[in-house]
PDB file with one MODEL, atoms N, CA, C and O in Angstrom:
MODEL        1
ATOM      1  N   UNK A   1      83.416 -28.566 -62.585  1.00  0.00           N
ATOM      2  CA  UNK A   1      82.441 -27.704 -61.951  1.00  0.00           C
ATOM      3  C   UNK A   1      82.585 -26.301 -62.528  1.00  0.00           C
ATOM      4  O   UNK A   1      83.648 -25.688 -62.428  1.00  0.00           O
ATOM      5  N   UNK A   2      81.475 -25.778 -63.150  1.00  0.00           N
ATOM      6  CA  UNK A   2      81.392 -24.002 -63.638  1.00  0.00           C
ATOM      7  C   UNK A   2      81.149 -23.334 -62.728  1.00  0.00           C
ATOM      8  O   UNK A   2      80.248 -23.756 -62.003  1.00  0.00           O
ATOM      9  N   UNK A   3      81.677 -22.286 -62.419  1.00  0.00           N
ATOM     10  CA  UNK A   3      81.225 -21.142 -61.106  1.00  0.00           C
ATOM     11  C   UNK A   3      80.773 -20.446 -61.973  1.00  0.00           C
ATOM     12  O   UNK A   3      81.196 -20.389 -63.128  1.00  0.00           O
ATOM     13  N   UNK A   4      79.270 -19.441 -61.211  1.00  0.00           N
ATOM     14  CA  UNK A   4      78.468 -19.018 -62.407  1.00  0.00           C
ATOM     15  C   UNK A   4      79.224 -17.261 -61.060  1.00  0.00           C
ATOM     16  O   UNK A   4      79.402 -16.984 -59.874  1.00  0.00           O
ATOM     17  N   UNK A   5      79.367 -16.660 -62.490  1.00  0.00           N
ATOM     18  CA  UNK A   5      80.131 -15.283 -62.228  1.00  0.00           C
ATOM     19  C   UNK A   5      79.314 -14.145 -61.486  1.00  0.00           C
ATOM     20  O   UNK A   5      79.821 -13.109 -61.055  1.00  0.00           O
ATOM     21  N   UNK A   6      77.866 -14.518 -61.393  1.00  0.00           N
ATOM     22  CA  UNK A   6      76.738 -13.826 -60.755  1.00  0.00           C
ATOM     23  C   UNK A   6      76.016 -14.467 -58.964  1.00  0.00           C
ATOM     24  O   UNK A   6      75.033 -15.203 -58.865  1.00  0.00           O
ATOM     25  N   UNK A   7      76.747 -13.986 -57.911  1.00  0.00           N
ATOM     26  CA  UNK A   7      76.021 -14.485 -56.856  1.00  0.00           C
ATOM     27  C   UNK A   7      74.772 -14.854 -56.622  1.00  0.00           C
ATOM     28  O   UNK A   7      73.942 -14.152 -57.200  1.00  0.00           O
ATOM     29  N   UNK A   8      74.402 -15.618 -56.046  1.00  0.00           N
ATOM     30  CA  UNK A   8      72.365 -15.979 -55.793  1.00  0.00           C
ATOM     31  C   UNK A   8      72.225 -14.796 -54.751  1.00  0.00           C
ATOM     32  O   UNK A   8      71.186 -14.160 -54.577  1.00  0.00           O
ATOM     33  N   UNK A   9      73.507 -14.577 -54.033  1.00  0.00           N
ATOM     34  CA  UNK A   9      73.206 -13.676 -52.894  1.00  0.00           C
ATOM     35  C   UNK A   9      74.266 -12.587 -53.258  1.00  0.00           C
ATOM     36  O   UNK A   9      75.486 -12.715 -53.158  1.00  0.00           O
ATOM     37  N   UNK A  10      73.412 -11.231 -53.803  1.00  0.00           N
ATOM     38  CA  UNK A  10      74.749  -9.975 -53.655  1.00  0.00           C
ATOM     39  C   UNK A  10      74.862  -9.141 -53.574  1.00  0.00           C
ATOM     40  O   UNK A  10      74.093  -8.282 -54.003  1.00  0.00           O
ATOM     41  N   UNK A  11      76.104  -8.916 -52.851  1.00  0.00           N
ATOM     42  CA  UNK A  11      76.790  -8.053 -51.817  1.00  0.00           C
ATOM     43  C   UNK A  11      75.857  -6.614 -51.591  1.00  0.00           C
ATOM     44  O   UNK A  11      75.762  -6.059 -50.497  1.00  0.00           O
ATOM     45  N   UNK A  12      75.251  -6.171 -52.741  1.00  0.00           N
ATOM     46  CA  UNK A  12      74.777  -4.937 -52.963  1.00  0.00           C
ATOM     47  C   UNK A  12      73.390  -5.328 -51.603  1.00  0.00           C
ATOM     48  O   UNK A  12      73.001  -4.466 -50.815  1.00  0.00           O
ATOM     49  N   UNK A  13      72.956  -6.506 -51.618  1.00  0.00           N
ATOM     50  CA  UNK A  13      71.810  -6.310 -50.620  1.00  0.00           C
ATOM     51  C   UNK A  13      72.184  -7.298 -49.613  1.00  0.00           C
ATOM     52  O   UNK A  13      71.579  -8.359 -49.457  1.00  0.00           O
ATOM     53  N   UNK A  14      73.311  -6.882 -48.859  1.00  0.00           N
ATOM     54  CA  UNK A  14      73.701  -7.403 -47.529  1.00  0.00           C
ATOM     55  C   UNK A  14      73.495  -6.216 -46.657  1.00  0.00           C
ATOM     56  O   UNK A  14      73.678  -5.059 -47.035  1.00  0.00           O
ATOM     57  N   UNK A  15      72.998  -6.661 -45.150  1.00  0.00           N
ATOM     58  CA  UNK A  15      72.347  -5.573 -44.713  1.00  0.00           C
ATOM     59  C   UNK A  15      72.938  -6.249 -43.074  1.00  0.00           C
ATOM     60  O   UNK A  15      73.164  -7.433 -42.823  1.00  0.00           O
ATOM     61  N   UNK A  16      73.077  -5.057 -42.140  1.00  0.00           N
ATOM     62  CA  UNK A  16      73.503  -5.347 -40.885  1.00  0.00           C
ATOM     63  C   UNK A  16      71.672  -4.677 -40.155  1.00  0.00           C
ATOM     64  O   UNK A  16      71.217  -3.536 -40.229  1.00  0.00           O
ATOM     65  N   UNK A  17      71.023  -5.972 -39.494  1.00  0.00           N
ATOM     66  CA  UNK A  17      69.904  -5.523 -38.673  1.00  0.00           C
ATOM     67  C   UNK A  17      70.203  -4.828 -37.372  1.00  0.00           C
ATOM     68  O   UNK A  17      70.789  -5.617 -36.632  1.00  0.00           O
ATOM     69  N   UNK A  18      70.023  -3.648 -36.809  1.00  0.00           N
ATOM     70  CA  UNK A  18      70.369  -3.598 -35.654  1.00  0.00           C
ATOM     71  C   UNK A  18      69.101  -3.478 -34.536  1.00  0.00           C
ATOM     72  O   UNK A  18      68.174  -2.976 -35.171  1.00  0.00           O
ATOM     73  N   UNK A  19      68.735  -3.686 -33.369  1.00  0.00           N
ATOM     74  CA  UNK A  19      67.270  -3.924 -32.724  1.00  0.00           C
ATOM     75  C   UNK A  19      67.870  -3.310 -31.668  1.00  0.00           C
ATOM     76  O   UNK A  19      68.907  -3.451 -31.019  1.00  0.00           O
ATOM     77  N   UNK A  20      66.601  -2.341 -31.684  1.00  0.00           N
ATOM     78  CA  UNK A  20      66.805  -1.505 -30.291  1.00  0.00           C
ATOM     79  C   UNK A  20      66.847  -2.386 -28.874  1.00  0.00           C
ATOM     80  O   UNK A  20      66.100  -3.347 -28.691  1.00  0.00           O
ATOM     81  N   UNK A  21      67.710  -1.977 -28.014  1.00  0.00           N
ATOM     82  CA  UNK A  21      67.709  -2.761 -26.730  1.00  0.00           C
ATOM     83  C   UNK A  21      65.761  -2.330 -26.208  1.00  0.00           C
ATOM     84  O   UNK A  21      64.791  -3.088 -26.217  1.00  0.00           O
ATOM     85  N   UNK A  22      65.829  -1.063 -25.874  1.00  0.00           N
ATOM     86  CA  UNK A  22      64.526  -0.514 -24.878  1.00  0.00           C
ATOM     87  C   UNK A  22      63.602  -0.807 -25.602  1.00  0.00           C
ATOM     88  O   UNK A  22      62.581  -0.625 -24.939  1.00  0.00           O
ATOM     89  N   UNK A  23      63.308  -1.222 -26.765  1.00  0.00           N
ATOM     90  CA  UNK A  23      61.830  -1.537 -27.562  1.00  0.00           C
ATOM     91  C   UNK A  23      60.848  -2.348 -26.202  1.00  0.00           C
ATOM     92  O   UNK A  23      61.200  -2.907 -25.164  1.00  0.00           O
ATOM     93  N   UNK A  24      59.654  -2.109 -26.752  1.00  0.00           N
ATOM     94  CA  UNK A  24      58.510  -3.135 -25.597  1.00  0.00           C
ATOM     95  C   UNK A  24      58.766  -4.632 -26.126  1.00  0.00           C
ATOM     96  O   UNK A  24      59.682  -4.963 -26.880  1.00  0.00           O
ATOM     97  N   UNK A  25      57.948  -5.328 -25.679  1.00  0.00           N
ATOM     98  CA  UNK A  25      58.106  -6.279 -25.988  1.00  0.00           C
ATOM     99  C   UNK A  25      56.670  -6.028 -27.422  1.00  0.00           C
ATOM    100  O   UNK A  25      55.678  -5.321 -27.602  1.00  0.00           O
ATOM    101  N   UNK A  26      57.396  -7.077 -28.100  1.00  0.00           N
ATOM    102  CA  UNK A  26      56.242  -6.804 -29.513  1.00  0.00           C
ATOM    103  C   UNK A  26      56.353  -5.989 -30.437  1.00  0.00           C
ATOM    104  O   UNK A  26      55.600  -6.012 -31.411  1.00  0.00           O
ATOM    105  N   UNK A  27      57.399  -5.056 -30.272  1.00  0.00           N
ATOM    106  CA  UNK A  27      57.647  -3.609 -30.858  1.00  0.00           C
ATOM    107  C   UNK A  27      58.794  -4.210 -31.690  1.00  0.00           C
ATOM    108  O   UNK A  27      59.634  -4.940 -31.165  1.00  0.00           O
ATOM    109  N   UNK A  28      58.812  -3.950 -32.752  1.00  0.00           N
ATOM    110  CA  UNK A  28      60.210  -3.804 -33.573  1.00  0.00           C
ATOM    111  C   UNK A  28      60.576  -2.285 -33.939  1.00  0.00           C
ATOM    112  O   UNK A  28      59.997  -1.451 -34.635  1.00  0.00           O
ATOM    113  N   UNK A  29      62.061  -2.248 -33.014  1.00  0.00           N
ATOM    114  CA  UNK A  29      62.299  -0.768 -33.588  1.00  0.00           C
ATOM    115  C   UNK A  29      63.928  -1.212 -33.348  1.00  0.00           C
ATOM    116  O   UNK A  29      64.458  -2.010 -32.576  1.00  0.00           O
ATOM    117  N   UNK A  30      64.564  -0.106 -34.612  1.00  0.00           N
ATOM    118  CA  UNK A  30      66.318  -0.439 -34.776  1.00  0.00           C
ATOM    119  C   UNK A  30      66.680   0.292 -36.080  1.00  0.00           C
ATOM    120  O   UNK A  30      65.970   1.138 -36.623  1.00  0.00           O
ATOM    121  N   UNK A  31      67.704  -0.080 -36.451  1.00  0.00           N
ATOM    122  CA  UNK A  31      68.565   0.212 -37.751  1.00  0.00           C
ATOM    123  C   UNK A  31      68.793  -0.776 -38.394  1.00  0.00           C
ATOM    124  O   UNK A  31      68.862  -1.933 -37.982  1.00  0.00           O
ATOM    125  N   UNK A  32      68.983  -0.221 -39.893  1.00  0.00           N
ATOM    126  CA  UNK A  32      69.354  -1.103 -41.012  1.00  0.00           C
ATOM    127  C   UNK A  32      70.094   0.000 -41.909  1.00  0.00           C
ATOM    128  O   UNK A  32      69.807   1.133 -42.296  1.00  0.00           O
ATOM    129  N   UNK A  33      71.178  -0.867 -42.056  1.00  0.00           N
ATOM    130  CA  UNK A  33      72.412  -0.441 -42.767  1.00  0.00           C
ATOM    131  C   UNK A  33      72.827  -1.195 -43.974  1.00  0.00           C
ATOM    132  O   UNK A  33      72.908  -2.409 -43.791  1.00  0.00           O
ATOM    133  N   UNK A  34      73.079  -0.816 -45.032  1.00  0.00           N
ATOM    134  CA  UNK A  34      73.159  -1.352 -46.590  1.00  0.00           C
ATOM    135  C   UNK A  34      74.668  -1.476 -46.225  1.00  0.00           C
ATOM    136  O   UNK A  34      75.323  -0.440 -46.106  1.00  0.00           O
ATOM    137  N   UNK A  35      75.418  -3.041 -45.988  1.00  0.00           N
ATOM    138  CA  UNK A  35      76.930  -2.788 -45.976  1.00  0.00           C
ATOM    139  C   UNK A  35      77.694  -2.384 -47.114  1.00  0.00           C
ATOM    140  O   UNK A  35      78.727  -1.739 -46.935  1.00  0.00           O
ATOM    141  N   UNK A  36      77.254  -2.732 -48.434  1.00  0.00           N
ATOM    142  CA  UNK A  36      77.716  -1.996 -49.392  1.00  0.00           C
ATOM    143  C   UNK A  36      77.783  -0.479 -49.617  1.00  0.00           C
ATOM    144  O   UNK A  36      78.856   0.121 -49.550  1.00  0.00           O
ATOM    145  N   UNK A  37      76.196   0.350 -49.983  1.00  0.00           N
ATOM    146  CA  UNK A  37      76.315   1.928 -49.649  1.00  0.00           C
ATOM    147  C   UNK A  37      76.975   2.371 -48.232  1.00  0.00           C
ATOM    148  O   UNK A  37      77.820   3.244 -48.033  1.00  0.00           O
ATOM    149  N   UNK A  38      76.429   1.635 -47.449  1.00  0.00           N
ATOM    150  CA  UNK A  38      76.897   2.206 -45.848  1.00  0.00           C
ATOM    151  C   UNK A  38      75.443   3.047 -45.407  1.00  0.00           C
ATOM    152  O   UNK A  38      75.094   3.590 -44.358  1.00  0.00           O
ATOM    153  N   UNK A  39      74.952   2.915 -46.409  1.00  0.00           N
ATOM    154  CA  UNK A  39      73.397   3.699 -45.703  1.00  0.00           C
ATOM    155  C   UNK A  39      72.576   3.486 -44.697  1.00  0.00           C
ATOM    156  O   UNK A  39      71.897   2.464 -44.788  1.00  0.00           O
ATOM    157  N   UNK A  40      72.439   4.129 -43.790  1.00  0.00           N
ATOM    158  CA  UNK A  40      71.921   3.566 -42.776  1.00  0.00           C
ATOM    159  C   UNK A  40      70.397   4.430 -42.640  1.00  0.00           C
ATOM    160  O   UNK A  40      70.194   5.616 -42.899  1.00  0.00           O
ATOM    161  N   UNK A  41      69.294   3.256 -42.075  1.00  0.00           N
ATOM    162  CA  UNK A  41      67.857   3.941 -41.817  1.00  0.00           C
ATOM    163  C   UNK A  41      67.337   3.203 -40.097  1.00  0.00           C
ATOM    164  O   UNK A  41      67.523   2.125 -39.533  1.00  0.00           O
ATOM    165  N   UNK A  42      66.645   4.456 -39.769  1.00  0.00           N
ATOM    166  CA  UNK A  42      65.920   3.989 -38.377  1.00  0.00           C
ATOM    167  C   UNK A  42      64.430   3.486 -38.676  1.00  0.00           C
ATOM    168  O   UNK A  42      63.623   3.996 -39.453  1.00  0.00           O
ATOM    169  N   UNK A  43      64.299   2.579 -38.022  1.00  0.00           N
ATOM    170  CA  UNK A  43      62.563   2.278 -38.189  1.00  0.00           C
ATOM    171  C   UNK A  43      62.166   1.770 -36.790  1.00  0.00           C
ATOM    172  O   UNK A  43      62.910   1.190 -35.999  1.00  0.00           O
ATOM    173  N   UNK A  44      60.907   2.076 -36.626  1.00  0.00           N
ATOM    174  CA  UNK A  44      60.087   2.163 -35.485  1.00  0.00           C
ATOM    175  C   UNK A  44      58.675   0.641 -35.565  1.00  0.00           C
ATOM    176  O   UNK A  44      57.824   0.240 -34.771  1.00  0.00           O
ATOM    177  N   UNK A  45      59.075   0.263 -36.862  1.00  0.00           N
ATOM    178  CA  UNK A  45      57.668  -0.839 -36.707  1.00  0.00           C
ATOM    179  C   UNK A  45      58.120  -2.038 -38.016  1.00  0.00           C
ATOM    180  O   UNK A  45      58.539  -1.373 -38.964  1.00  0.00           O
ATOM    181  N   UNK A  46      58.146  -2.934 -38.213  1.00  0.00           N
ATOM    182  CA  UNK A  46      57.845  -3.660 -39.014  1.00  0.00           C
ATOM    183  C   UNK A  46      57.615  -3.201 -40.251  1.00  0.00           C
ATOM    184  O   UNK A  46      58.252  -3.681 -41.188  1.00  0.00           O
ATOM    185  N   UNK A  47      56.779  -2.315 -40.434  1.00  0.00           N
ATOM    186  CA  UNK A  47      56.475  -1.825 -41.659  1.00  0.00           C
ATOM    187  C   UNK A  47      57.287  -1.135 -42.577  1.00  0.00           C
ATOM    188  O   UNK A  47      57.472  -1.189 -43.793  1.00  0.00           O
ATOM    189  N   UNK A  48      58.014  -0.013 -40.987  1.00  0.00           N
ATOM    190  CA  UNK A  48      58.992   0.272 -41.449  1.00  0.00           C
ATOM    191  C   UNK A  48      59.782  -0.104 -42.355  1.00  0.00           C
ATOM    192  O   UNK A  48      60.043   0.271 -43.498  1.00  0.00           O
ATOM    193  N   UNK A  49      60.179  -1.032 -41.564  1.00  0.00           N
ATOM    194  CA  UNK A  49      61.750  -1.635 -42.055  1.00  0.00           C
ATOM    195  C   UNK A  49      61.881  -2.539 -43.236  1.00  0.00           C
ATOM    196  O   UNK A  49      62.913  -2.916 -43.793  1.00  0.00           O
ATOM    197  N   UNK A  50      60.295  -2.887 -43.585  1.00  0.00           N
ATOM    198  CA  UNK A  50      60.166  -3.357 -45.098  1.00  0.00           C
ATOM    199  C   UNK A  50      59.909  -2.299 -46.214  1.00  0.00           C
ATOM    200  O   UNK A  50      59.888  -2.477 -47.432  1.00  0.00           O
ATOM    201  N   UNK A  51      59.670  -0.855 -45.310  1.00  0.00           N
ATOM    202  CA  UNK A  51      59.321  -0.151 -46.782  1.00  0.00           C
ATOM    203  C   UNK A  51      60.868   0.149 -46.787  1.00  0.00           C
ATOM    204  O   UNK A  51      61.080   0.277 -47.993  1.00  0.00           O
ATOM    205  N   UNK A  52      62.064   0.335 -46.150  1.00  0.00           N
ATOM    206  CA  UNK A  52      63.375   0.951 -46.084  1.00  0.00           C
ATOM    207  C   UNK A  52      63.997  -0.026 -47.200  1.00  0.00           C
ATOM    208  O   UNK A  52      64.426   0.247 -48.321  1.00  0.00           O
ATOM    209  N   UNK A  53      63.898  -1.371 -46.460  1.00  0.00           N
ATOM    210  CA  UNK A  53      64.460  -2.594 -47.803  1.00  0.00           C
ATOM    211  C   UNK A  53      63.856  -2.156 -49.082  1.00  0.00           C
ATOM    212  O   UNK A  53      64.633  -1.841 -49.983  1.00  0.00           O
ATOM    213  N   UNK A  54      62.362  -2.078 -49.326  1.00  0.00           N
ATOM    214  CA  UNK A  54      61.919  -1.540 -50.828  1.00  0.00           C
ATOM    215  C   UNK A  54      62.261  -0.627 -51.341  1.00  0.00           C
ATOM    216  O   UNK A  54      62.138  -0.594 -52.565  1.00  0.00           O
ATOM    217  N   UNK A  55      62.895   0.623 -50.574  1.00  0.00           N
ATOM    218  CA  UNK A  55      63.093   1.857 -51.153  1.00  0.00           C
ATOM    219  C   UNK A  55      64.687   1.460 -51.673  1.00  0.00           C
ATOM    220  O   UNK A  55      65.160   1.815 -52.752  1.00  0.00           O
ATOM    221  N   UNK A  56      65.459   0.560 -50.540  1.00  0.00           N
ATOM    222  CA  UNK A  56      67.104   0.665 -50.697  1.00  0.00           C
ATOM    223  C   UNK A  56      66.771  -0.140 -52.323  1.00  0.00           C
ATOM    224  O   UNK A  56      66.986   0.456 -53.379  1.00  0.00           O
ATOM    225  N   UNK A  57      66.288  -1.395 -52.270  1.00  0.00           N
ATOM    226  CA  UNK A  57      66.599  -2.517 -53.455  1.00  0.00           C
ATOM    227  C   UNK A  57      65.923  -1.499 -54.739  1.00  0.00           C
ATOM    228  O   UNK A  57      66.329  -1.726 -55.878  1.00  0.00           O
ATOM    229  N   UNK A  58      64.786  -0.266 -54.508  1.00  0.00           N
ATOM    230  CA  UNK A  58      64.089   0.273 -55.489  1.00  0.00           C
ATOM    231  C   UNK A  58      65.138   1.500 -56.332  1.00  0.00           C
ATOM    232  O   UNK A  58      65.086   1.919 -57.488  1.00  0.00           O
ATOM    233  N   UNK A  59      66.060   1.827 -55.203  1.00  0.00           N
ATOM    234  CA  UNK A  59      67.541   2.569 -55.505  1.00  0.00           C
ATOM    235  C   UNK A  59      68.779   1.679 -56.444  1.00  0.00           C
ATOM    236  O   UNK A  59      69.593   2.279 -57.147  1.00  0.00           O
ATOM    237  N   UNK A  60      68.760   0.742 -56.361  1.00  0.00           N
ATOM    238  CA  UNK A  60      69.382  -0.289 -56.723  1.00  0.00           C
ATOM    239  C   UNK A  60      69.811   0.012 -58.584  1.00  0.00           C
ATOM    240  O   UNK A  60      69.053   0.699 -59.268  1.00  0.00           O
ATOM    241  N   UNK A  61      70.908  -0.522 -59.093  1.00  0.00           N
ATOM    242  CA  UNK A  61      71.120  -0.081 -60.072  1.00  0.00           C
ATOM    243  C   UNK A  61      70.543  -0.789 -61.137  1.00  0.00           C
ATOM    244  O   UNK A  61      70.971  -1.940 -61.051  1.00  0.00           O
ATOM    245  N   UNK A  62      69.498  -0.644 -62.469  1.00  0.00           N
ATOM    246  CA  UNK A  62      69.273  -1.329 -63.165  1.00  0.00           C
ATOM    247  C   UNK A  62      69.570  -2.809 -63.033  1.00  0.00           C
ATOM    248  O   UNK A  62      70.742  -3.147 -62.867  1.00  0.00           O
ATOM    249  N   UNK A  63      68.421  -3.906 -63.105  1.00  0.00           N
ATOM    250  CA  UNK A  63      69.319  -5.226 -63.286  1.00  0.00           C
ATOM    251  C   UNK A  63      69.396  -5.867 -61.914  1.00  0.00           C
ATOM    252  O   UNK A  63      69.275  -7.084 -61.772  1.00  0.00           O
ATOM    253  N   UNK A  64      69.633  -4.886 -60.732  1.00  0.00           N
ATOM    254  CA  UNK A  64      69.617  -5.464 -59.121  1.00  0.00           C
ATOM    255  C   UNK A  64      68.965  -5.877 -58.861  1.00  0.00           C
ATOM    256  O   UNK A  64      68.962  -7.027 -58.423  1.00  0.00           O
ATOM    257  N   UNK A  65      67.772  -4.929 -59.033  1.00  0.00           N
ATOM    258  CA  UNK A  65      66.849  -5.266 -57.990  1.00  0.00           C
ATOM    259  C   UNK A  65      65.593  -5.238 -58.619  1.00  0.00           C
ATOM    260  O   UNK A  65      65.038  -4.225 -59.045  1.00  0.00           O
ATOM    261  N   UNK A  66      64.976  -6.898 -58.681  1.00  0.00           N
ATOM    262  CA  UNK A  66      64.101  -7.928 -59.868  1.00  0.00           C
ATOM    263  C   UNK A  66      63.146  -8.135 -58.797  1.00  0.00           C
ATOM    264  O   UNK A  66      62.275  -8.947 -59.109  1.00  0.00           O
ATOM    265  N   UNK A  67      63.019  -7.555 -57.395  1.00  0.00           N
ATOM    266  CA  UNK A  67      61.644  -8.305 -56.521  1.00  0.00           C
ATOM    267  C   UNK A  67      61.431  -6.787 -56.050  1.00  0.00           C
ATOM    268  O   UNK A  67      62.202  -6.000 -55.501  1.00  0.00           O
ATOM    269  N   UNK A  68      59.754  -6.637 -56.578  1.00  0.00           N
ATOM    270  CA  UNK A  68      59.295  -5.937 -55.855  1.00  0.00           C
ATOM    271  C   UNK A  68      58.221  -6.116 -54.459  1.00  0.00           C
ATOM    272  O   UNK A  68      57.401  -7.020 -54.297  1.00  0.00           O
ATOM    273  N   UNK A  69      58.428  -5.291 -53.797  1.00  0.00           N
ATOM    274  CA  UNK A  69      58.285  -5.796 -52.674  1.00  0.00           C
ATOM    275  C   UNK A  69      56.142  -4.729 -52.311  1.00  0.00           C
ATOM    276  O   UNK A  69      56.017  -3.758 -53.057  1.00  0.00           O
ATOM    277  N   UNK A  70      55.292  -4.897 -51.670  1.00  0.00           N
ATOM    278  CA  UNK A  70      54.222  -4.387 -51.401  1.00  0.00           C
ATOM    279  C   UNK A  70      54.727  -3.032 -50.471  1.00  0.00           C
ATOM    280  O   UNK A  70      53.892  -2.254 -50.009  1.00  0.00           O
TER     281      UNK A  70
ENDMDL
END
């Protein structure tokens, strides 16, 4: 068996979701934290929290980050 030296999944975009307790119902609002940088962002909607992933993976070092996101 070859272990291929490049993860399918890595580390650089592991992320801790956190969800606000008081949100309404229907509402997505919380934190997201890059466990690698340690960067952490607040978002208030869905939209949010996909443009935060696009901006973190768009920060990403040459070579990382191969999906762009809308």
């Amino acid at each position: 068996m070859t272990l291929k030296p490049e993860s399918k999944y890595p580390n650089r975009r592991s992320y801790v979701l956190k969800m606000r307790s008081d949100a309404t119902p229907g509402e997505l609002a919380g934190r997201i934290e890059n466990l690698v940088t340690g960067q952490q962002r607040e978002f208030a909607s869905g939209g949010e929290l996909l443009a935060s992933i696009a901006r973190d993976l768009e920060s990403a070092p040459d070579g990382d980050a191969k999906t762009t996101l809308p």
